[in-house]
C-alpha positions as CSV (number, residue, x, y, z in Angstrom):
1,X,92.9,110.7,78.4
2,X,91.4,107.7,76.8
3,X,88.7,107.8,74.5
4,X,86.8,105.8,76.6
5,X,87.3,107.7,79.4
6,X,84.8,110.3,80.8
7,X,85.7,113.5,80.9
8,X,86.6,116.1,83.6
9,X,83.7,118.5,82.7
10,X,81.1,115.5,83.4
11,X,81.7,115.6,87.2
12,X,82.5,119.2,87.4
13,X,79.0,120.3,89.8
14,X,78.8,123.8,89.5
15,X,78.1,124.2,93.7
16,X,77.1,127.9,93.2
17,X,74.4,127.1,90.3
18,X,70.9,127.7,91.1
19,X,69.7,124.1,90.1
20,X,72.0,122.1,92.5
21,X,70.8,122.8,96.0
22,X,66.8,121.8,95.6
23,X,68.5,118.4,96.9
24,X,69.4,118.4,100.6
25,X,72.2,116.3,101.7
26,X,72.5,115.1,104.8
27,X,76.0,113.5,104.2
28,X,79.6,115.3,102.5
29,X,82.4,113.3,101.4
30,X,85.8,115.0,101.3
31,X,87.5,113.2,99.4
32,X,87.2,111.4,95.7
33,X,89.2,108.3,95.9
34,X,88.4,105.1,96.2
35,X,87.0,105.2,99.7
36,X,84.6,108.0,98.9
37,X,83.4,106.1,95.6
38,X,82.4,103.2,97.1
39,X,80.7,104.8,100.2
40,X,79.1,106.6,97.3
41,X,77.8,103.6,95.6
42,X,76.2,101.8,99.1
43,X,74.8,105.2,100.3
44,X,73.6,105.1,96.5
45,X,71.0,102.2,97.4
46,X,73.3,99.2,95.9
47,X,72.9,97.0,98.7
48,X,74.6,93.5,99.3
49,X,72.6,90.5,100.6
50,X,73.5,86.5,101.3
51,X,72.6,85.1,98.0
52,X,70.9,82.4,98.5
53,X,72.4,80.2,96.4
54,X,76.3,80.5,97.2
55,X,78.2,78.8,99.7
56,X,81.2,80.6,101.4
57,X,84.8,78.7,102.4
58,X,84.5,79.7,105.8
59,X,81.6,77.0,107.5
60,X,81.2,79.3,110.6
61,X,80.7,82.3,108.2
62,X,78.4,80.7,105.9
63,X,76.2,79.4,108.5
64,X,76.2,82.9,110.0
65,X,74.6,84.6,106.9
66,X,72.0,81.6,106.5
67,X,70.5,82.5,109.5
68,X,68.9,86.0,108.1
69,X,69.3,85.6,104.3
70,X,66.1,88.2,103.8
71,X,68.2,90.9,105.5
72,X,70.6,93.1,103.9
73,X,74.7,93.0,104.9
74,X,74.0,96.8,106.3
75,X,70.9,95.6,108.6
76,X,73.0,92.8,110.2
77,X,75.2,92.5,113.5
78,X,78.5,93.2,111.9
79,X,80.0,92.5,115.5
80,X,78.2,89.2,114.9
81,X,79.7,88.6,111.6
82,X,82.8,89.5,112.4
83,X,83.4,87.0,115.0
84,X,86.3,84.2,114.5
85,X,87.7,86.2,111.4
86,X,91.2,86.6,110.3
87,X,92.8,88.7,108.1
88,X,95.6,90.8,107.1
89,X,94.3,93.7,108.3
90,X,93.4,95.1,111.7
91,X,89.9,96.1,110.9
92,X,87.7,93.4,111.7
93,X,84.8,94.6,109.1
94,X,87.4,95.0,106.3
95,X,88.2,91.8,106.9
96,X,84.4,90.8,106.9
97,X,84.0,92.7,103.7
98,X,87.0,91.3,101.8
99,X,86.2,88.0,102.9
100,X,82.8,88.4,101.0
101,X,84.1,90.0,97.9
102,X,86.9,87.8,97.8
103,X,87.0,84.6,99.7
104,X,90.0,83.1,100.4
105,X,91.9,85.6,97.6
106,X,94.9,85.4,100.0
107,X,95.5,82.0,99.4
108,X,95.3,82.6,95.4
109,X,91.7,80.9,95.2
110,X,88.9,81.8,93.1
111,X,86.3,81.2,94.6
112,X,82.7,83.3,93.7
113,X,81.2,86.0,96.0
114,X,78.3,84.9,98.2
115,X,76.8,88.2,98.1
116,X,73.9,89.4,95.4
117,X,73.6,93.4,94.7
118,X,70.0,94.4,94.6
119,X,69.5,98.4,93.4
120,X,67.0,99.8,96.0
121,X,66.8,103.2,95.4
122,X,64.6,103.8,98.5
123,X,67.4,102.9,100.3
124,X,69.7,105.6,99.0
125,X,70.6,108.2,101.8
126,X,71.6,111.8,99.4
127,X,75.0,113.2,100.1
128,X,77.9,114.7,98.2
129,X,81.5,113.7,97.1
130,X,83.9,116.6,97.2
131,X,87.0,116.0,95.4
132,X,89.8,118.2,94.0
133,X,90.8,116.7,91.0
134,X,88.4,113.5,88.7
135,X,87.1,110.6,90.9
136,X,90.0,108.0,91.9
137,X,91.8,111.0,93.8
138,X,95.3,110.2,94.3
139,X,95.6,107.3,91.8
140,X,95.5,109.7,88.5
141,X,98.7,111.8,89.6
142,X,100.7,108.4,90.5
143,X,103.3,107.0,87.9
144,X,101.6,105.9,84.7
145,X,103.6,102.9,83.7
146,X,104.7,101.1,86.8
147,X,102.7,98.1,87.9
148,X,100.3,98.4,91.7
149,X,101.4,96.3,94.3
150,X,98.0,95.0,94.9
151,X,96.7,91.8,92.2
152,X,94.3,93.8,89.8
153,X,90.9,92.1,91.8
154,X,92.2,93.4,94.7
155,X,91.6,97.0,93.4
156,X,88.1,96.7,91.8
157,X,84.8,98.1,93.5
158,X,81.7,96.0,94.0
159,X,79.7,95.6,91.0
160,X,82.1,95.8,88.2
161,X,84.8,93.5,87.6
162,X,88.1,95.4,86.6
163,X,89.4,92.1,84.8
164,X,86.2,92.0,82.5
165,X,86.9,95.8,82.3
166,X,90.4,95.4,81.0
167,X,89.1,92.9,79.0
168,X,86.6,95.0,77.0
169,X,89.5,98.1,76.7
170,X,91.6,94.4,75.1
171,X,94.2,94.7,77.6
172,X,95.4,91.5,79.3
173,X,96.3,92.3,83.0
174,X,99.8,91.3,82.7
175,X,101.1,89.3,85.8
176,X,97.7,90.0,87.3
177,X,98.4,93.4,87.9
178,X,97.7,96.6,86.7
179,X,99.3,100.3,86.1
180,X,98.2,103.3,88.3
181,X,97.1,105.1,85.0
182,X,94.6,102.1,84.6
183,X,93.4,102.1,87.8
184,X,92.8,105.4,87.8
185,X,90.9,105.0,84.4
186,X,89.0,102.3,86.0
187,X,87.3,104.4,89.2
188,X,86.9,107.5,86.9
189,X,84.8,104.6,84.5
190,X,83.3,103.3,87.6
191,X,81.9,106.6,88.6
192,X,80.3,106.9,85.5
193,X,78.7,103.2,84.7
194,X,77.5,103.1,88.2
195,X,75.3,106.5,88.0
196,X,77.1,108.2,90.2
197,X,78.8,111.6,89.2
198,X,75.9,113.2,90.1
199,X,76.5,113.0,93.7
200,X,80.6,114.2,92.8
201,X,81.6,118.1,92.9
202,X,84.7,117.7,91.8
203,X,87.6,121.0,90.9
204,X,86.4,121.6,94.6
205,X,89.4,122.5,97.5
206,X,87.7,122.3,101.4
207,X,89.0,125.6,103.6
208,X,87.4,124.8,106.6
209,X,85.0,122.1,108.6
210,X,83.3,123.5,111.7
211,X,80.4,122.5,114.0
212,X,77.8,124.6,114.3
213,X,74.6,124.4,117.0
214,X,71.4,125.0,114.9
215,X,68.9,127.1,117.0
216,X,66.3,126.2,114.5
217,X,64.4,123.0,113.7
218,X,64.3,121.4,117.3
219,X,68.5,122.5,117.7
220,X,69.9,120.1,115.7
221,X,73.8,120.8,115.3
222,X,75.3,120.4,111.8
223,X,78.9,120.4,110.0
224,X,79.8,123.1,108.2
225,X,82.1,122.8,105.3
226,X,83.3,125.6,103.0
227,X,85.8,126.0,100.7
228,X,86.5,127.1,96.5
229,X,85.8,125.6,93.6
230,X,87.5,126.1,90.3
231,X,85.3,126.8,87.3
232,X,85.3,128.0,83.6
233,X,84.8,131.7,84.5
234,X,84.9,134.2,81.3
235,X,85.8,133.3,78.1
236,X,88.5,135.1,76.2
237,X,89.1,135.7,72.3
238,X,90.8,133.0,71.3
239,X,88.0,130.7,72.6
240,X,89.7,129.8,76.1
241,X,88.2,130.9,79.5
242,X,89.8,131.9,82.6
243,X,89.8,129.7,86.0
244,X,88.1,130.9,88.5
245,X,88.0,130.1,92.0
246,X,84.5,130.1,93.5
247,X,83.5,130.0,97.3
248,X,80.7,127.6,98.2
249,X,79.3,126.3,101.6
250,X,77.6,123.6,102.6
251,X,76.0,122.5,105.9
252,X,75.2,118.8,106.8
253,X,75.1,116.7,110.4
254,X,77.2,114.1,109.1
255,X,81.0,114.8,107.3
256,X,83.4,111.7,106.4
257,X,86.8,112.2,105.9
258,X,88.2,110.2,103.3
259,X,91.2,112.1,102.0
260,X,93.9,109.7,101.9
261,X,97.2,110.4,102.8
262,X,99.4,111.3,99.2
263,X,98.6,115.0,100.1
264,X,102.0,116.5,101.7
265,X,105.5,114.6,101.0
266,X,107.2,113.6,104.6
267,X,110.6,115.6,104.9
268,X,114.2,114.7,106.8
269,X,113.9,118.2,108.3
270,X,117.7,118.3,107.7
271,X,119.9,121.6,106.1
272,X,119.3,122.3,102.7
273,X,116.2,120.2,101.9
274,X,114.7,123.2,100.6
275,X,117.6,123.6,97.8
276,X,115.9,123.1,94.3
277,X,117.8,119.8,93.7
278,X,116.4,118.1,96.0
279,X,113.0,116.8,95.2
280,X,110.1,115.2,97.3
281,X,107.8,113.3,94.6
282,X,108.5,110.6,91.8
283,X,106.7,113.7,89.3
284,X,109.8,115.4,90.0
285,X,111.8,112.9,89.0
286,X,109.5,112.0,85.8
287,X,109.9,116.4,84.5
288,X,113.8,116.1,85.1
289,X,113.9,112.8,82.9
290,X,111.3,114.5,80.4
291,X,113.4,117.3,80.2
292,X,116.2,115.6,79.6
293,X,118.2,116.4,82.5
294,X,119.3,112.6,83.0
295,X,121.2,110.5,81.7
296,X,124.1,107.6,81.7
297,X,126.7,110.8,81.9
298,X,125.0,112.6,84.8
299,X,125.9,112.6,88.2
300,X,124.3,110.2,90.5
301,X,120.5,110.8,91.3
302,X,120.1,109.9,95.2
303,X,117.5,108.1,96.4
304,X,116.4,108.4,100.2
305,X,114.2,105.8,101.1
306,X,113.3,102.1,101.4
307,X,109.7,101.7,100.3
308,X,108.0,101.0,96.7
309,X,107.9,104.1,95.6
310,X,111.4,104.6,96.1
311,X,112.2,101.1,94.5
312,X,110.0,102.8,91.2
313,X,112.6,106.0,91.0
314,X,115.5,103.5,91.2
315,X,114.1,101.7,88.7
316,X,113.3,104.8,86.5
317,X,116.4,106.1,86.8
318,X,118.2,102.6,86.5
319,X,116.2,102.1,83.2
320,X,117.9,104.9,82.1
321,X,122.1,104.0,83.0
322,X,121.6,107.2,85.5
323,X,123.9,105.7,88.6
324,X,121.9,105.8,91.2
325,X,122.8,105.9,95.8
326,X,120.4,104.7,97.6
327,X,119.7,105.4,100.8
328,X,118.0,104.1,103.7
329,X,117.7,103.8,107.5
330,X,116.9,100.0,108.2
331,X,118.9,96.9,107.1
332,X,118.6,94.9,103.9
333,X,117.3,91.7,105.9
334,X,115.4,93.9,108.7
335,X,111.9,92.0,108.7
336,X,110.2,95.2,109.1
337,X,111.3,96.2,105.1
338,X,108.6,95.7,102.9
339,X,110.8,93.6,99.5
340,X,110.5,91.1,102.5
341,X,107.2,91.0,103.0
342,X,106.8,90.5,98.9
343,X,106.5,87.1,97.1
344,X,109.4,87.0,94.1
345,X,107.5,85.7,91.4
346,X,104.9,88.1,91.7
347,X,106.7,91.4,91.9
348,X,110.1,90.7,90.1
349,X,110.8,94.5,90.0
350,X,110.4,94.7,93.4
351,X,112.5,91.4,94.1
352,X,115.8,93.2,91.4
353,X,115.1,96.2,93.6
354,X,116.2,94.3,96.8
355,X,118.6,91.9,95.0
356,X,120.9,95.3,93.9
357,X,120.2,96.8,97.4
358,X,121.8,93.2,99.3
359,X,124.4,92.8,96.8
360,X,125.9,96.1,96.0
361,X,126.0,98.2,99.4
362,X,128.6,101.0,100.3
363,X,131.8,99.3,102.1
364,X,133.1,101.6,104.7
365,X,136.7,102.4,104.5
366,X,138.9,101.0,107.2
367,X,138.8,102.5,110.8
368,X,140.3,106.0,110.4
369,X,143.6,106.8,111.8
370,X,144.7,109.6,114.0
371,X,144.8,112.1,111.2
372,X,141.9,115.2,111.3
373,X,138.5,114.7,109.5
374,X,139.8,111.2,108.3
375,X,135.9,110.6,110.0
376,X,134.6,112.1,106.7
377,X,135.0,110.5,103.4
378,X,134.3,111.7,100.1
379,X,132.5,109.0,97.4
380,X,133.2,110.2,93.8
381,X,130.8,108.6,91.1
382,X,133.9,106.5,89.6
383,X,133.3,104.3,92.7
384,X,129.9,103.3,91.8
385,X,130.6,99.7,90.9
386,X,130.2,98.2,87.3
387,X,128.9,94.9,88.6
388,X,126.6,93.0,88.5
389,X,123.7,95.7,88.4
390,X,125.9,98.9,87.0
391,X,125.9,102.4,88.3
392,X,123.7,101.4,92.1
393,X,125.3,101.9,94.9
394,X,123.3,101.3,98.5
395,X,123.6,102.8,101.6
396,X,121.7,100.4,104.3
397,X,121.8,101.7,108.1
398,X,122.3,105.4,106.7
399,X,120.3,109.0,106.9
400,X,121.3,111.6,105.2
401,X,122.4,115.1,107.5
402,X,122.5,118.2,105.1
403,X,122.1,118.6,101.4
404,X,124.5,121.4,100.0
405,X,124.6,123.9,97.3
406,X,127.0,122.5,95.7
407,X,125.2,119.4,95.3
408,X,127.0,117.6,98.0
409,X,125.1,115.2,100.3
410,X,126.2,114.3,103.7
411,X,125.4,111.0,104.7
412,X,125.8,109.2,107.9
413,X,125.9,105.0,109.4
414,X,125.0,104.3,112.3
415,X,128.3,103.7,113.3
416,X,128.9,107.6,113.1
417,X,130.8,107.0,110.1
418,X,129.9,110.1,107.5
419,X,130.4,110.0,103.9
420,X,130.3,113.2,101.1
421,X,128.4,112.0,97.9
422,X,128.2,114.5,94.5
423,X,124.8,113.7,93.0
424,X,122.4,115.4,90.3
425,X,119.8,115.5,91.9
426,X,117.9,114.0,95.3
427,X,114.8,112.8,95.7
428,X,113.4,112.5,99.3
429,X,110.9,109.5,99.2
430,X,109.7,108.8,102.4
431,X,106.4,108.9,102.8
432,X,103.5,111.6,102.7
433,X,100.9,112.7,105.6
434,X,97.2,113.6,105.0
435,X,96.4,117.3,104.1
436,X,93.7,118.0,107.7
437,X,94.7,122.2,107.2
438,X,90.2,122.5,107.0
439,X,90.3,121.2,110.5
440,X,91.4,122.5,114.0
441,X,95.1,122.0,114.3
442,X,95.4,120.1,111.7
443,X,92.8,117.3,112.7
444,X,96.0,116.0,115.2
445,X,92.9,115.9,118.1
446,X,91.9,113.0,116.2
447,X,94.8,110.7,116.3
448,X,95.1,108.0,118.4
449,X,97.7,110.3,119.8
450,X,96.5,113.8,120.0
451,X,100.0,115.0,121.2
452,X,101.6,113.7,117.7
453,X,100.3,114.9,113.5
454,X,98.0,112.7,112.0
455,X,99.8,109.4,110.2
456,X,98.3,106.8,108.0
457,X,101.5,104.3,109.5
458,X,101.8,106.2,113.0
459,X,99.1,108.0,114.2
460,X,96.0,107.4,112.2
461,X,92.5,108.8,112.8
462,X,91.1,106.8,116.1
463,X,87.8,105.4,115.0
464,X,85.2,102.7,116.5
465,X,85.8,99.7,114.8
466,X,82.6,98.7,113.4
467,X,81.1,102.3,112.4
468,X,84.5,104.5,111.8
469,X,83.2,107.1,114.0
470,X,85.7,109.3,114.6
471,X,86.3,108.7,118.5
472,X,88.7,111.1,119.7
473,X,85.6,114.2,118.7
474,X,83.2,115.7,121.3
475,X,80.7,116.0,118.2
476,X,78.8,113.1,116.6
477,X,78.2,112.5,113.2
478,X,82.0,112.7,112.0
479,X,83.5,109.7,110.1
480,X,86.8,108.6,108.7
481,X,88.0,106.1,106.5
482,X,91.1,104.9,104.1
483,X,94.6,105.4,104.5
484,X,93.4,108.1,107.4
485,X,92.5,105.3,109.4
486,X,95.4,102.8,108.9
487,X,93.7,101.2,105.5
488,X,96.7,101.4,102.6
489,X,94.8,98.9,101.1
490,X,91.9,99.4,98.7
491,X,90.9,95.9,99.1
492,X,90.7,96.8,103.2
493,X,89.2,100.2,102.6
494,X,85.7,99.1,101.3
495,X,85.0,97.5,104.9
496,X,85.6,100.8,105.9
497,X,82.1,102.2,103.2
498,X,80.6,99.0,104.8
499,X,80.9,100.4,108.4
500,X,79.7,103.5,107.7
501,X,76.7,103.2,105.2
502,X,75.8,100.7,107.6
503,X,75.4,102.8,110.3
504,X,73.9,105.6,108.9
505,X,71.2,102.9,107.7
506,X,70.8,102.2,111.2
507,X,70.3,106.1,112.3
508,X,67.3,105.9,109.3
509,X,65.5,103.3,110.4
510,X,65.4,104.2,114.0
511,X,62.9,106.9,113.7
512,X,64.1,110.0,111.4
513,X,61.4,109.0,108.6
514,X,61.7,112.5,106.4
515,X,59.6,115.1,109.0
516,X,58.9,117.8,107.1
517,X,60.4,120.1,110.2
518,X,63.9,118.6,110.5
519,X,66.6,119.7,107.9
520,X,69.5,117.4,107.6
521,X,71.5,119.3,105.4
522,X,71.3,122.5,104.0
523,X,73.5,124.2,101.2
524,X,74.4,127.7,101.0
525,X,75.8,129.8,98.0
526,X,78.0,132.5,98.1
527,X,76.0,136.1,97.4
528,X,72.8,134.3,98.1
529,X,70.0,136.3,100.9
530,X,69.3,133.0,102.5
531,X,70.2,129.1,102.4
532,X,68.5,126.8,100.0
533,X,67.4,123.2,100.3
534,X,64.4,121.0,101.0
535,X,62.9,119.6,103.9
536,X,64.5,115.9,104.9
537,X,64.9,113.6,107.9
538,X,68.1,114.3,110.0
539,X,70.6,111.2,110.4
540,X,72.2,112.8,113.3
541,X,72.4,110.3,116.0
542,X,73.9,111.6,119.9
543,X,74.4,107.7,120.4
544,X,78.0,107.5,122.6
545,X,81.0,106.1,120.5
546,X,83.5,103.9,121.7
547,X,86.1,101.8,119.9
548,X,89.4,101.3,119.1
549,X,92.1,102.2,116.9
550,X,92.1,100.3,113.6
């Protein structure tokens, strides 16, 4: 950890301690990552508005937000806004959003926001942000040294500038990008400069979200969400203290999912995966290398997969004369593979990635003759050729069938063709899914498809398009956003905060003004006779939702 980074303990809530639950909270966030920061900071009462002075590219936009310049973007029609707007996402307020924060940024221009940030505190609608590990979620246990795929303004949050950031940590952003571990640093900083960690319970793991029908304080149903949290517990002689793992419980009426999707690694489902050489995260790859257990001598390490993070373990392991096979289901010119979706000059890595996958694939021996299992082939490593990117071999059009003790990989083309490779070790890169365990059958009632598991690429979370209501629930007041939505993107996610703090601004001015009989949110602690918490309006609207998947 930096020096300049906060630390851990300064977001670590204590959700059992006596002082916490005088405050209310009619919203919960599970989930820490960039989605659930910036909700945070717009539920928080930073608030964009049409500056009056800037000008956006897009005429028909620009003459949209002229016509109310004294309201706020979460009073406006974001249907309205939205109108005529193209982007490269399917989310028609991302695209709103992004086009505000960064006009025009795909076309490489720099042009200045037209949106101001006023701090109205009276705005502020109190909630909580649950997360397991510091704020930035996923990002701090990604690969330290490897660059994002996403230009470095493309990652910041409103309101602080990660260039300027870098800047002051004297750090050019080299090739305009940045390195997960700085990113990471960045929304853990971010956290902290906006005044926000005390709205973060962090250490925290949810067991279970439920909805419960209040049959107090005119019926009003709320979400309950409980789970453990780890804490310092008692300390032992030599000045350490034991972890413990503390129950809390919290009740509000309105819960947004904002996991993200880097939770459970995707699997073959093939025979063997479970052997302990075959790994399912780039980490595992990192505490083999660490360890030593790689080298130019070693077997081949195989890699199964066809996305970035399976370009970064060939390049980790390439970096290191380790041969490498690499394999993958779809063709090195399918359209559909994403090192061709990628400009070359701005991810070189990426573009040497695809280069060694075109130019040294696995030749398939001749048709086999008449002679038994002349069908299955056996690759030793001297056949991984020396030329021109030593030690890679590909394997386009291939999956792999069965992993076996011995270290032996089956592999099969398309054609039926199967090939025995000796390798070191596997790693199984393709993909992860959302851990939903806290919710009924794993959330899958959600999807767009409630026959199939929840997938950020395949199945994501079906929610209105202009509120991220979750559509697919008989009970209001859920939300979803992110990667569980179909938003990989962090630069797409923040329409997503947009959406929602807008509409729970709308549920607060139509009506729930802070009676002193309606409880929005209430927060329990474990041991404790009766629930704590003070009196506050309820944002619980029974308004119908409809919409679309994003």
């Amino acid at each position: 950890m930096s020096e300049s980074e906060p630390p851990f303990l300064e977001f670590q809530m204590d959700l059992n301690d006596k002082d916490v639950p005088e405050e209310v909270l009619p919203v919960v966030i599970i989930g820490n990552g960039p989605s659930g920061i910036c909700l945070s900071y717009l539920l928080s009462g930073y608030t964009p508005y049409p500056s009056p002075e800037a000008s956006h590219p897009n005429p028909l936009l620009h003459r949209k937000l002229a016509e109310k310049p004294q309201l706020s973007l979460l009073e406006q029609d974001l249907d309205y806004l939205c109108e005529g707007l193209e982007g490269r996402s399917s989310n028609p307020v991302a695209v709103l959003f992004d086009s505000l924060l960064l006009p025009d940024s795909d076309f490489g221009l720099d042009h200045s926001s037209p949106l101001e940030w006023r701090y109205e505190p009276e705005r502020s609608i109190p909630h909580l942000v649950l997360g397991k590990g510091p704020p930035g979620g996923a990002w701090h246990a990604m690969e330290g040294s490897m660059l994002t795929l996403s230009l470095a303004n493309w990652m910041e949050l409103p309101g602080l500038k990660l260039k300027e950031w870098m800047r002051d940590k004297r750090r050019n952003v080299r090739n305009d990008r940045a390195t997960p571990a700085e990113i990471a640093s960045y929304y853990q900083h971010y956290v902290t400069q906006m005044s926000l960690q005390q709205n973060f319970a962090c250490g925290t793991i949810v067991t279970s979200v439920t909805r419960h029908h209040n049959t107090q304080d005119g019926g009003l149903p709320y979400w309950k969400v409980t789970g453990l949290q780890h804490r310092d517990g008692e300390e032992l002689g030599d000045g350490c203290s034991v972890l413990e793992q503390v129950p809390f419980s919290v009740m509000a009426h309105n819960v947004v999912l904002a996991t993200g999707t880097h939770d459970i690694p995707a699997r073959l489902g093939v025979d063997g995966e479970s052997l302990p050489y075959v790994c399912h995260s780039f980490w595992e790859l990192e505490m083999a290398i660490s360890r030593g257990e790689l080298h130019q001598s070693s077997d081949p390490v195989l890699v199964v997969g066809a996305g970035l993070t399976a370009a970064d373990a060939v390049l980790a392991a390439h970096h290191l004369t380790t041969p490498v096979y690499h394999v993958f289901r779809r063709s090195v010119t399918d359209s559909g593979l994403i090192f061709n979706q990628l400009p070359k000059l701005l991810y070189p890595e990426y573009h040497k990635v695809h280069q060694m996958m075109t130019q040294q694939q696995h030749q398939p021996p001749p048709p086999p003759s008449q002679l038994p299992d002349q069908n299955l082939n056996h690759h030793s490593t001297n056949s991984v050729p020396s030329t021109p990117y030593s030690g890679y071999l590909s394997f386009p059009c291939h999956r792999v069938v069965s992993f076996r003790p011995d270290k032996k990989c089956v592999l099969e083309s398309d054609s039926g063709q199967r090939t025995v490779v000796q390798v070191s070790k596997a790693l199984v890169l393709i993909g992860s899914h959302p851990n939903l365990s806290f919710l009924e059958d794993n959330g899958r009632q959600l999807g767009t498809d409630p026959d199939e598991p929840i997938s950020c690429r395949r199945n994501p979370i079906d929610v209105d398009p202009f509120t991220n209501r979750v559509v697919s629930t008989d009970a209001p007041g859920m939300y979803a956003m992110g990667p569980l939505v179909g938003e990989n993107f962090v630069r797409f996610l923040k329409g997503g905060a947009l959406a929602i703090a807008s509409d729970l601004s709308r549920c607060q001015r139509m009506g729930f003004r802070g009676s002193s009989s309606n409880r929005c949110a209430e927060v329990t602690l474990q041991g404790m006779i009766s629930p704590m918490g003070l009196q506050c309006s309820p944002l619980y609207s029974d308004s119908k939702q409809t919409g679309n998947e994003l």
